[in-house]
DRENPA-702131 format. One record per residue (C-alpha): residue in one letter; x, y, z. Coordinates in nm, 2 decimals. Example, Ala and Ser with C-alpha at 12.3 -4.5 7.8 and 13.67 -1.06 7.14 Angstrom:
// residues 2
[ronu 'a'; [1.23; -0.45; 0.78]]
[ronu 's'; [1.37; -0.11; 0.71]]
END
This chain:
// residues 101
[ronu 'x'; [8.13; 8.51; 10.75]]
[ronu 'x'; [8.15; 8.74; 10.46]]
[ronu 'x'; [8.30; 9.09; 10.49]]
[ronu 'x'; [8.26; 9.36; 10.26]]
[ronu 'x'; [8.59; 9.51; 10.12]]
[ronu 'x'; [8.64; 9.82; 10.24]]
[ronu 'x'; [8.84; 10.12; 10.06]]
[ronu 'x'; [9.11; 10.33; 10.16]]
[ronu 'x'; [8.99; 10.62; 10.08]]
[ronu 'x'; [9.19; 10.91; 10.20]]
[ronu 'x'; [9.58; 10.95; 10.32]]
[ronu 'x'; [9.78; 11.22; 10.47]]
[ronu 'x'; [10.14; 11.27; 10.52]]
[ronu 'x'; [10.39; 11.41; 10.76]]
[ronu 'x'; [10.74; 11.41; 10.79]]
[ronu 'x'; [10.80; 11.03; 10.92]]
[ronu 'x'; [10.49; 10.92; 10.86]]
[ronu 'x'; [10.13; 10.86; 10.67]]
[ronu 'x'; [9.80; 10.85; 10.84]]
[ronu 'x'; [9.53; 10.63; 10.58]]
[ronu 'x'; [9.16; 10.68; 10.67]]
[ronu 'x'; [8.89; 10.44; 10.49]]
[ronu 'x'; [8.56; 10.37; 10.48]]
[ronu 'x'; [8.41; 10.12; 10.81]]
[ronu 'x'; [8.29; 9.76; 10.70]]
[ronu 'x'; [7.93; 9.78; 10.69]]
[ronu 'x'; [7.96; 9.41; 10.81]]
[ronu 'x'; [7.81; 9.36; 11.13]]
[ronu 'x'; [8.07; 9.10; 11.33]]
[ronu 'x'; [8.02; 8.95; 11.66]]
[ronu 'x'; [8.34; 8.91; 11.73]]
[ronu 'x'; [8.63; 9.08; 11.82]]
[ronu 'x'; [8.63; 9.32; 11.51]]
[ronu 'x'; [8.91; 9.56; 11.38]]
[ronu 'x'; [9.15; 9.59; 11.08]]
[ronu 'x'; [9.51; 9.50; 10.96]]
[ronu 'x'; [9.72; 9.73; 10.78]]
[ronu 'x'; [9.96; 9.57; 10.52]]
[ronu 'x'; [10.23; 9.80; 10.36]]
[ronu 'x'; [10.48; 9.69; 10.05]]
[ronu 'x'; [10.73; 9.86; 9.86]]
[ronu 'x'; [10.64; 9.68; 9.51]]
[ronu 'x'; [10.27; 9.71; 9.41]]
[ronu 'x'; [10.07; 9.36; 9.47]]
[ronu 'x'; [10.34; 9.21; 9.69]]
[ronu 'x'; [10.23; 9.22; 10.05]]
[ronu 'x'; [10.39; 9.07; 10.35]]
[ronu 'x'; [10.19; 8.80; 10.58]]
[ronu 'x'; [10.22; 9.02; 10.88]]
[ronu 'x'; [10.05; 9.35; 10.94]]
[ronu 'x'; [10.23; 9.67; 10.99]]
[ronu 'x'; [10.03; 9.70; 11.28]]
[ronu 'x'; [10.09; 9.53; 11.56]]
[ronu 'x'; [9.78; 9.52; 11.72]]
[ronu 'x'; [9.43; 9.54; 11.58]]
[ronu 'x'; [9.29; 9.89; 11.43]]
[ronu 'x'; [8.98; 9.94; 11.64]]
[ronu 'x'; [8.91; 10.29; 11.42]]
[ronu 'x'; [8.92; 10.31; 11.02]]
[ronu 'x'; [9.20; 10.50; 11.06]]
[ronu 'x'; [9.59; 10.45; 11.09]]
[ronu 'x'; [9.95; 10.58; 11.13]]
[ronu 'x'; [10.27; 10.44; 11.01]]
[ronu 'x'; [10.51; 10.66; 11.18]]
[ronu 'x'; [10.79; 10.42; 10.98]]
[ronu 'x'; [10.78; 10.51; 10.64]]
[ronu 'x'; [11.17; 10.63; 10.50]]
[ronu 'x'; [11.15; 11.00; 10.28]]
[ronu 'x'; [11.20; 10.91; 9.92]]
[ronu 'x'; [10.96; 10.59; 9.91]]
[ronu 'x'; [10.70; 10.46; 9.72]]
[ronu 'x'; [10.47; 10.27; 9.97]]
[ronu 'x'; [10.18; 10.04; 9.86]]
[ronu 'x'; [9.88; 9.96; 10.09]]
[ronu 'x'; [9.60; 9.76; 10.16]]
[ronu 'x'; [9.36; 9.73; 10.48]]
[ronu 'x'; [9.20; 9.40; 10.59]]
[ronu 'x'; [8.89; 9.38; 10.82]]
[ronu 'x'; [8.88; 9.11; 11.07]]
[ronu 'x'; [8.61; 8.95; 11.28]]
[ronu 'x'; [8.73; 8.71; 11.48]]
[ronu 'x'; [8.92; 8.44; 11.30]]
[ronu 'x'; [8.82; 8.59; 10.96]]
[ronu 'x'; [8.96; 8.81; 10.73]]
[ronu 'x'; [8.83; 9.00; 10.45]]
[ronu 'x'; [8.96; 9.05; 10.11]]
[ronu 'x'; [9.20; 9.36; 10.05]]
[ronu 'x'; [9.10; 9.69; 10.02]]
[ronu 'x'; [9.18; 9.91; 9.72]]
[ronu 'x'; [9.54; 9.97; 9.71]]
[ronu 'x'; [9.67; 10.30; 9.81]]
[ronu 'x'; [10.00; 10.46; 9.63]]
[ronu 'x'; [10.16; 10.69; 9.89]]
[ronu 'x'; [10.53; 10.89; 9.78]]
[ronu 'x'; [10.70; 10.98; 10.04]]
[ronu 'x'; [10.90; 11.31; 9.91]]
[ronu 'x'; [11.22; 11.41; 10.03]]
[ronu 'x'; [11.09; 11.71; 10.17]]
[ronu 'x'; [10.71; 11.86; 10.25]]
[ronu 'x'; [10.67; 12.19; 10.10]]
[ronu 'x'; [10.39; 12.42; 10.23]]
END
C-alpha cells in the first residue's frame, strides 16, 4: 500500500522540549495506522528507531528530550500496518539557550 508523504508543517518550542504538528495522511489504512517520529542532529542522517516509543495516533508530537543549544533535524513516517511511508519534509528546529518572550 502506498502512502502519501505527509509534511511537517508547524513546530513549537518550550524549554526542554518541541511539539511538531503536520498535516494527516490522506491515505485511508486498514490497519493499525499512526506515525514515527525520527530526530537527528546532522541533516539527512536519521536513526532506524523512532524517537517515539510507541505509535503517534494524532499528527502531532512532543520530544520532551531535546538539550538547549541544539540543532535538531526531523522527519515523520506514516505507518499502516507493516508499511511505512516515505519521509516527511524535514524540519530544522534550534533549540536556543534561553526563550525570550
Amino acid at each position: 500500500m502506498a502512502f502519501t508523504v505527509i509534511a511537517v508543517v508547524r513546530y513549537i518550542r518550550a524549554p526542554g522540549s518541541v511539539t511538531l504538528a503536520w498535516d494527516p495522511s490522506p491515505t485511508p489504512c486498514p490497519d493499525e495506522f499512526g506515525y514515527n517520529v525520527f530526530r537527528a542532529e546532522e541533516s539527512g542522517v536519521y536513526p532506524a528507531e523512532p524517537v517515539n516509543r510507541e505509535l503517534v495516533k494524532e499528527p502531532t508530537y512532543t520530544d520532551r528530550s531535546v538539550l538547549t543549544g541544539k540543532t535538531y533535524y526531523y522527519v515523520v513516517r506514516a505507518m499502516c500496518g507493516n508499511s511505512e511511508s516515505g519521509p516527511s519534509n524535514e524540519m530544522k528546529v534550534d533549540i536556543p539557550y534561553k526563550l525570550f518572550r
